[in-house]
C-alpha positions as CSV (number, residue, x, y, z in Angstrom):
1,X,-26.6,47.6,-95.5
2,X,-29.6,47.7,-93.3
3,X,-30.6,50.5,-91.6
4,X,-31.1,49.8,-87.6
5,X,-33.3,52.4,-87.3
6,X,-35.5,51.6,-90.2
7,X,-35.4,47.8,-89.0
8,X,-37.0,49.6,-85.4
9,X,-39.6,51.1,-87.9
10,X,-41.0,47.8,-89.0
11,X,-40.6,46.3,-86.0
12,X,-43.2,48.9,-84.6
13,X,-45.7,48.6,-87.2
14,X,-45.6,44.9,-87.1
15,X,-46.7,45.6,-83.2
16,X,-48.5,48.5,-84.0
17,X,-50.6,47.6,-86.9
18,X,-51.3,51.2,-88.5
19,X,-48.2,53.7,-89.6
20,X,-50.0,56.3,-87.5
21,X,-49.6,54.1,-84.4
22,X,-46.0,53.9,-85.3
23,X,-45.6,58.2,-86.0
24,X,-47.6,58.9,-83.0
25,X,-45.8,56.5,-80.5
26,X,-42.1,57.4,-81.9
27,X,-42.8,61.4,-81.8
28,X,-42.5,61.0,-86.2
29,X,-45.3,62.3,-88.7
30,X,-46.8,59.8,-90.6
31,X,-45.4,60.4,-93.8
32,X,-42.0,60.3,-92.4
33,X,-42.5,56.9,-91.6
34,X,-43.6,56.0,-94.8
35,X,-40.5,57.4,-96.1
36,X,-38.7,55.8,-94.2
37,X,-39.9,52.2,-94.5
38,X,-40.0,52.9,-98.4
39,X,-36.3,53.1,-98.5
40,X,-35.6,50.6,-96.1
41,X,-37.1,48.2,-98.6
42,X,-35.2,49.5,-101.4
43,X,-32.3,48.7,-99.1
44,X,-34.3,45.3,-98.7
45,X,-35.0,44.6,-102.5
46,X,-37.4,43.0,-101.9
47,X,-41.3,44.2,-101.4
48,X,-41.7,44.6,-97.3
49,X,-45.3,46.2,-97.5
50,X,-48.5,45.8,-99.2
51,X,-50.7,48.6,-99.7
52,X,-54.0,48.7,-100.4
53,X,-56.1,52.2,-99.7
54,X,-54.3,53.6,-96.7
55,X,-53.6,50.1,-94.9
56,X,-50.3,48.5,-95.4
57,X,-49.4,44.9,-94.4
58,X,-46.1,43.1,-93.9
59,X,-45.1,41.2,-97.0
60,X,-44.3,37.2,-95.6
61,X,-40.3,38.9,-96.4
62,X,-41.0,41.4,-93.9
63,X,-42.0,39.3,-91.1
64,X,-38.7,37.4,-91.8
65,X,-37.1,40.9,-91.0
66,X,-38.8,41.4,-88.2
67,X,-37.7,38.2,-86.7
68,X,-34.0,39.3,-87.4
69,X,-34.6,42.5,-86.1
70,X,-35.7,41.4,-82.4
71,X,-32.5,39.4,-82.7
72,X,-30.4,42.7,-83.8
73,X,-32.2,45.1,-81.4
74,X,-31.5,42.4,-78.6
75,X,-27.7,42.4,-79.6
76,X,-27.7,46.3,-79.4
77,X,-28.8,46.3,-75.7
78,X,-26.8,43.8,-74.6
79,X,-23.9,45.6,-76.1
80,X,-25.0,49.3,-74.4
81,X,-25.4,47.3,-71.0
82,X,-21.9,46.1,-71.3
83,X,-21.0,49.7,-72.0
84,X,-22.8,50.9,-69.3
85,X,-21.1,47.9,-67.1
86,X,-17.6,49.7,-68.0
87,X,-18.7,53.1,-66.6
88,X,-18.2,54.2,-63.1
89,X,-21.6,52.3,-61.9
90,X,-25.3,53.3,-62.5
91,X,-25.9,57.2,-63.8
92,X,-28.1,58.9,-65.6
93,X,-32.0,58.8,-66.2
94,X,-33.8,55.3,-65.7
95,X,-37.3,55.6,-67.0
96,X,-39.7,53.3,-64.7
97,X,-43.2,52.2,-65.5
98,X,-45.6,50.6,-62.5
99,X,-49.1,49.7,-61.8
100,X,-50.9,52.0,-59.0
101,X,-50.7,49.9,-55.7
102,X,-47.0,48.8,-56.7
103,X,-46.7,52.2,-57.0
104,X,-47.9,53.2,-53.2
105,X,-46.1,50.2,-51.4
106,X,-43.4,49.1,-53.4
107,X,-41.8,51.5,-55.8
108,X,-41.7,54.7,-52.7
109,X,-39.1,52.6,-50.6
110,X,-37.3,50.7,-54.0
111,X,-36.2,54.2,-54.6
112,X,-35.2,55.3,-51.1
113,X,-33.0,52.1,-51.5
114,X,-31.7,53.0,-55.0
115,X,-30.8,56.7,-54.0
116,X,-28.9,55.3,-51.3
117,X,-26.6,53.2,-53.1
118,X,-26.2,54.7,-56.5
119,X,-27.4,58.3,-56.5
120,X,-25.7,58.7,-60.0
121,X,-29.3,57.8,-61.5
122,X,-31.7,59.8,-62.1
123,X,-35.1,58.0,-62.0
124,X,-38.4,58.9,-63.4
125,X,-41.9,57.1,-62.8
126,X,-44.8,57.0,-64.6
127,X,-48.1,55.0,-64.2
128,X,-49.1,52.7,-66.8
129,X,-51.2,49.7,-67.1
130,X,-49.2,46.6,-67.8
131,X,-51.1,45.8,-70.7
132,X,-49.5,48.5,-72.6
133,X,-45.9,48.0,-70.9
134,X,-44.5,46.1,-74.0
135,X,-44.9,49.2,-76.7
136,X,-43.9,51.2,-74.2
137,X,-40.6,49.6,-73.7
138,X,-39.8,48.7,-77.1
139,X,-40.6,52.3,-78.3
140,X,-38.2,53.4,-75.8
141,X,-40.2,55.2,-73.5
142,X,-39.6,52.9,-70.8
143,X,-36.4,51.3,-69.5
144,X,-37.8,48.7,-66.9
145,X,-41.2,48.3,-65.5
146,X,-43.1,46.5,-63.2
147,X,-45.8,44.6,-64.3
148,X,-48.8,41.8,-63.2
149,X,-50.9,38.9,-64.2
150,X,-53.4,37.1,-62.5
151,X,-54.9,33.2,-63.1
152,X,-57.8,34.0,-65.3
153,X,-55.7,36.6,-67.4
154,X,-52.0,35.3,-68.0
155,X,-49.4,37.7,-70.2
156,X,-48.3,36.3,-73.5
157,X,-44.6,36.4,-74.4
158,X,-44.1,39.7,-75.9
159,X,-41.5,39.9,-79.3
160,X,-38.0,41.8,-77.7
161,X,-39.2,41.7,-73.9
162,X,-38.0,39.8,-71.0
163,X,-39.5,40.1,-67.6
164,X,-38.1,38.6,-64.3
165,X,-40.7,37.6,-61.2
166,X,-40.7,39.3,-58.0
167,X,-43.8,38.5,-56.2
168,X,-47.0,36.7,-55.8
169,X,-50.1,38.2,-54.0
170,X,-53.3,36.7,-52.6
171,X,-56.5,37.9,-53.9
172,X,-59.8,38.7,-51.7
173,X,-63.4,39.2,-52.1
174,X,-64.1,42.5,-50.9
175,X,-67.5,42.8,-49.6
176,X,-69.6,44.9,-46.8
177,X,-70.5,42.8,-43.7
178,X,-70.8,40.0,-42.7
179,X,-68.9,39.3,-46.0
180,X,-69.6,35.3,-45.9
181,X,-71.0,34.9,-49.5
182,X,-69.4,33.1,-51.9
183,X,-68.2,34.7,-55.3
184,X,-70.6,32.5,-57.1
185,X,-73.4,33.5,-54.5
186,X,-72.7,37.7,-55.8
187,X,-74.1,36.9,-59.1
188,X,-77.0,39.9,-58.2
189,X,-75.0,42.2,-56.3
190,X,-73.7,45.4,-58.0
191,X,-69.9,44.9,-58.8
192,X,-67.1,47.3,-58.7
193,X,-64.5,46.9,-61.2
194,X,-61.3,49.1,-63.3
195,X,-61.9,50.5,-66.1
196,X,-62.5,48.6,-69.2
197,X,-59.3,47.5,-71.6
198,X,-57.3,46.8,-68.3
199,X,-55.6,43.5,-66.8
200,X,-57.4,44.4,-63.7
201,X,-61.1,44.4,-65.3
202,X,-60.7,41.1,-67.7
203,X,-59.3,39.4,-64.5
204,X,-62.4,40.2,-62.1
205,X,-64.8,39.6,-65.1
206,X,-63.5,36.4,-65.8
207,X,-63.5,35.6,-62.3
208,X,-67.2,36.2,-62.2
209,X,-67.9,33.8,-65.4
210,X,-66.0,31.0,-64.3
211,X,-67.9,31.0,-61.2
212,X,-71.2,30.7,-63.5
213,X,-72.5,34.4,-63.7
214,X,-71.7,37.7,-65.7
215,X,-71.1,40.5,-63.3
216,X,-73.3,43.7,-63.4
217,X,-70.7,46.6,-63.3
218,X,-72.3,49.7,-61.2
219,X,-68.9,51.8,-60.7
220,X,-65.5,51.7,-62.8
221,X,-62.5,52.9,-60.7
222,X,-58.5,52.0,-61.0
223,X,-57.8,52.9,-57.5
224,X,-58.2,50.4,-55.3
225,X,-58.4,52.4,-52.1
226,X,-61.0,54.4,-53.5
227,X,-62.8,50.7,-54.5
228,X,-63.0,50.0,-50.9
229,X,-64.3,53.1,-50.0
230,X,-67.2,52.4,-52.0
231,X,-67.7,48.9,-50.7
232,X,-67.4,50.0,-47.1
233,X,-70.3,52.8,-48.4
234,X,-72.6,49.9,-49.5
235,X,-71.7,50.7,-53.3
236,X,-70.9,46.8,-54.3
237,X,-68.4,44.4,-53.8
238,X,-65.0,44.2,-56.1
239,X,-62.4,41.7,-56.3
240,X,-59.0,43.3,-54.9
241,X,-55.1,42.5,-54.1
242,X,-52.8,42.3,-51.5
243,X,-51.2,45.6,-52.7
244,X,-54.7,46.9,-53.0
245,X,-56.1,45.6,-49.8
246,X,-54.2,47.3,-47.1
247,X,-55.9,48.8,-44.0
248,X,-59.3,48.4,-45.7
249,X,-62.0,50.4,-43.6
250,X,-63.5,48.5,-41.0
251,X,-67.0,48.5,-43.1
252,X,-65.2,46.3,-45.4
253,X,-64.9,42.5,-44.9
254,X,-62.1,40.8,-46.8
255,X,-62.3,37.1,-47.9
256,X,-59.1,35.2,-49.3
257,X,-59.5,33.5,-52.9
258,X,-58.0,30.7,-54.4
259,X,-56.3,32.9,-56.6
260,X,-53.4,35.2,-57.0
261,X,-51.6,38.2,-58.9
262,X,-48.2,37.6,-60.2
263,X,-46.0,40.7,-60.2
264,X,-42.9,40.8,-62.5
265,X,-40.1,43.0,-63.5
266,X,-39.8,43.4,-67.6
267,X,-37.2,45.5,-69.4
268,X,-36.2,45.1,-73.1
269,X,-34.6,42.1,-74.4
270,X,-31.1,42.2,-73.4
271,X,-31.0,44.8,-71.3
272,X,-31.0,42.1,-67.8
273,X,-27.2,43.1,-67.2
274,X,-27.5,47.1,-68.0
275,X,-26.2,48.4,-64.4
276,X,-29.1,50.5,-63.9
277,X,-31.8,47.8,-64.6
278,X,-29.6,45.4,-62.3
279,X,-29.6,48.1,-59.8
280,X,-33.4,48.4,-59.7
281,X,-34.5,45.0,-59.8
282,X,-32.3,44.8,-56.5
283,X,-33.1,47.7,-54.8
284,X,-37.1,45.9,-55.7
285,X,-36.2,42.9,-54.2
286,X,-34.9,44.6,-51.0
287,X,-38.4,46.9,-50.8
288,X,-40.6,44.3,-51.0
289,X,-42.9,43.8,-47.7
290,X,-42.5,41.5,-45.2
291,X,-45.2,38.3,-46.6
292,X,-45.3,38.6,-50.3
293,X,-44.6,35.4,-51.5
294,X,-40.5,35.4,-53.5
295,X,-40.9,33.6,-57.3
């Protein structure tokens, strides 16, 4: 009999790529993983891993696994959201990841709303960029989360996550006045931009190369209100959202894009029905400001 546990395991380091990624993510040492994926292919019989040096790869076998797995751990939440559905409503701690301007305007009321009608639950945010959502939720670290794409930057499926959309926001060109230049008239300006490895940076840089130019990054900041402060200082100009593009100073001139950021809710695979995921995703709905744009 497989071990569940042990299928989780793989599952991470077929995501992962390294056993230390998989020790450090699930709180294990790295040689307890390897001990544990050893027997779970003599419960296998078959060869999951191939070793060479300190790298291991999956075995074509083991990706078969894998595939089951997703199926199996899929199963599982399904069954503890059924579970949970026979309990006295929504309790207990509800771990919820979201994006810094979700954070601000959506997330503060969503919670008011949630407290109101099931204060049973107990829930816990944390920042996190969406591009690192997935792990996050399939490790267990995360229940549900909010999450975002944008035109020049869609998400791929992710193996054992499911995501629901809320919202769609408008994009703008944030510049200092009069603000009437084109994005593929900035080419020379200094640009302001998130920090490298995020959705938010690939989007604007993209952005920039498919209107014909390569932008030349001056500042890197995550926080949008703090980008706008440096375009009303004369710092640049930066590509912003909806979320991120309330009461901008008045130094700052705002122009609408033909583009937009889609905002989503994702949770594991499964886990739609759990009461407390249910319960979110509603009290979301119910928080969202007046304009956003519905799925």
């Amino acid at each position: 009999m497989l071990d569940v546990r042990r299928l989780r395991l793989l599952r991470e380091l077929a995501h992962r790529g390294t056993i230390a990624a998989v020790a450090e993510a699930l709180s294990f040492s790295p040689s307890a993983v390897s001990q544990q994926l050893t027997v779970l292919e003599r419960e296998a019989g078959v060869p999951l891993l191939e070793r060479t040096g300190r790298r291991v790869a999956l075995t074509p076998a083991a990706h078969n696994l894998v595939a089951h797995a997703e199926a199996v751990l899929a199963r599982l939440e399904l069954a503890s959201a059924e579970l949970a559905d026979a309990r006295q409503g929504p309790s207990g701690p509800l771990r919820i990841g979201t994006f810094p301007s979700a954070a601000r305007v959506v997330i503060p009321p969503a919670l008011a709303a949630l407290a109101a009608l099931h204060p049973g639950l107990e829930p816990m945010v944390a920042e996190v960029d969406p591009a690192g959502v997935a792990d996050l939720l399939r490790a267990g670290e995360l229940d549900v989360a909010l999450v975002h794409d944008y035109d020049f930057v869609p998400s791929p499926p992710e193996p054992g996550v499911q995501s629901a959309p809320l919202f769609a926001e408008a994009m703008y060109l944030a510049t200092p006045p009069p603000g009437r230049a084109a994005l593929a008239e900035l080419q020379d300006a200094p640009w302001i931009m998130a920090t490298h490895g995020t959705l938010c940076h690939a989007m604007a840089v993209r952005a920039c190369q498919a209107a014909g130019f390569t932008p030349r990054i001056r500042h890197r900041v995550d926080d949008f209100a703090t980008v706008l402060a440096l375009v009303a200082a004369g710092q640049g100009v930066a590509l912003v959202p909806e979320l991120g593009a309330t009461d901008p100073p008045a130094e700052v001139t705002l122009r609408r894009l033909a583009m937009s950021r889609r905002t989503a809710v994702a949770f594991r695979e499964g886990a739609a029905d759990h009461p407390a995921v249910a319960a979110f995703v509603a009290a979301v709905r119910t928080a969202l400001p007046a304009g956003l744009q519905g799925p």
